[in-house]
Structure formats: structure tokens, C-alpha cells
N, C-alpha and C positions, 0 to 999 in steps of 0.2 A: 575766474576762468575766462581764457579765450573765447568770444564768442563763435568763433570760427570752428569749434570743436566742438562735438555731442559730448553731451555730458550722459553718463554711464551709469549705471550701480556696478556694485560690485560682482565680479564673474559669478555663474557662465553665465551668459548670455550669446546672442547670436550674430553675426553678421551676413550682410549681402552685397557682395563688392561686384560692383558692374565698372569694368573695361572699356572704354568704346572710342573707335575713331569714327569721325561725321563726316560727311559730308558735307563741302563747301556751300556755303549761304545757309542762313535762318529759316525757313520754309515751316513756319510758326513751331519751333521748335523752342525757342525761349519762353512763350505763352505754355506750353506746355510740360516743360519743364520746370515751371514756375508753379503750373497747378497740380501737377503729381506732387511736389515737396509739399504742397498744402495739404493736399489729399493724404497723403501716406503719414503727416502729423495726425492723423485724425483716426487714422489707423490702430482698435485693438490690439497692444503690445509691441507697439512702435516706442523708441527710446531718445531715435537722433538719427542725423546722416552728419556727414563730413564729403565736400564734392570739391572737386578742380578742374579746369581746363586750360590747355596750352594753349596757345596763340597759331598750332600746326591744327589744335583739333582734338586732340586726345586728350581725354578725360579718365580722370573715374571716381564713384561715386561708392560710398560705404555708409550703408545705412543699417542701423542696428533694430532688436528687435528682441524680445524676450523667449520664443523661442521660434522652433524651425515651422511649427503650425502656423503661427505670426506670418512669417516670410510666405509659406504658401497659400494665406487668405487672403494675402497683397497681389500677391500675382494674378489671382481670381480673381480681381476686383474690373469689374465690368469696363472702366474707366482706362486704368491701367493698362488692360488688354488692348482698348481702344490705341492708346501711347503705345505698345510695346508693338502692333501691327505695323503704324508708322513706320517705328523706328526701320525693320527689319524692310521696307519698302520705299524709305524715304531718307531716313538721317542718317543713320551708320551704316558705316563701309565695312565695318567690323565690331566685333563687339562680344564679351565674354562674360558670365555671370560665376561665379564663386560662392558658396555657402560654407560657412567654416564656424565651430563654435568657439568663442574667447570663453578661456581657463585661467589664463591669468593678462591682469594689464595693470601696467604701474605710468607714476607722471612724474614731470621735474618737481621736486618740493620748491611750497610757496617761500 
């Protein structure tokens, strides 16, 4: 498998697909985007993310999770909050959060 791809179980499962355009320059925004991906593996019912970003800025990030409890004891997460104040004060210019449950997902055969 890609390492660039979470690896899954089998449906359902949950996702949390965040949107977001930045704002120009780092404003320790890679340190901490760096320790949320650490943080949120460590995370009760965490499964994987998958993230990209353009060279304009826009991203987004799909992080999966076992279920919607999962998703909202992440958001609580004291740390998190700390990131997610940031964000809304410092890093994005926009920014959109999605909770959707996976029922089915299939791959290219090996």
C-alpha cells in the first residue's frame, strides 16, 4: 500500500474532512501541524488521515476515525483546541470541517 494513504478497515467508519485556505507565511504553523498528526495518532479510535496542500495554500486534510464519538473527543482535546483557536485567528483565511460516514470504499486491485 501507498504510504501516502490511511489504511482503513472495512466500512463504516467515519471521516473528518477539513478544507482550508492559509494564510501566507508559516507562523509556526508546520510545528504544529506536525504535532496534531502526532497527537491525533494517538487518539482513541483514530485509524489514519490522508492531507495535501497546494502551492496557492489550500489544503485539505481527511482523517478517519471509528466513529462520530471518536471525531468529537478529538475536537475536545485540550491541545487541539489550542490548534484550532490559532487556526481561526492566525492561519486560515477559510476553512470548512465535513463529517460524513464511509459505507462503502473499494481500491485499484494489487
Amino acid at each position: 500500500m501507498n504510504a501516502l494513504f490511511a489504511t482503513t478497515p472495512e466500512p463504516p467508519y467515519y471521516a473528518a474532512i477539513f478544507t482550508s485556505q492559509r494564510h501566507a507565511g508559516d507562523q509556526g504553523y508546520a510545528a504544529m501541524a506536525d504535532r496534531m498528526a502526532e497527537l491525533a495518532s494517538q487518539q482513541p479510535g483514530y485509524l489514519g488521515a490522508e492531507s495535501t496542500r497546494d502551492a496557492q495554500g489550500f489544503g485539505i486534510t481527511v482523517s478517519y476515525w471509528v466513529s462520530e464519538a471518536a471525531i468529537h473527543h478529538w475536537k475536545q482535546h485540550a491541545e487541539h483546541q489550542i490548534a484550532q483557536a490559532t487556526g481561526h485567528t492566525t492561519w486560515y483565511e477559510h476553512f470548512e470541517v465535513r463529517i460524513a460516514k464511509v459505507e462503502r470504499a473499494y481500491r485499484k486491485p494489487a
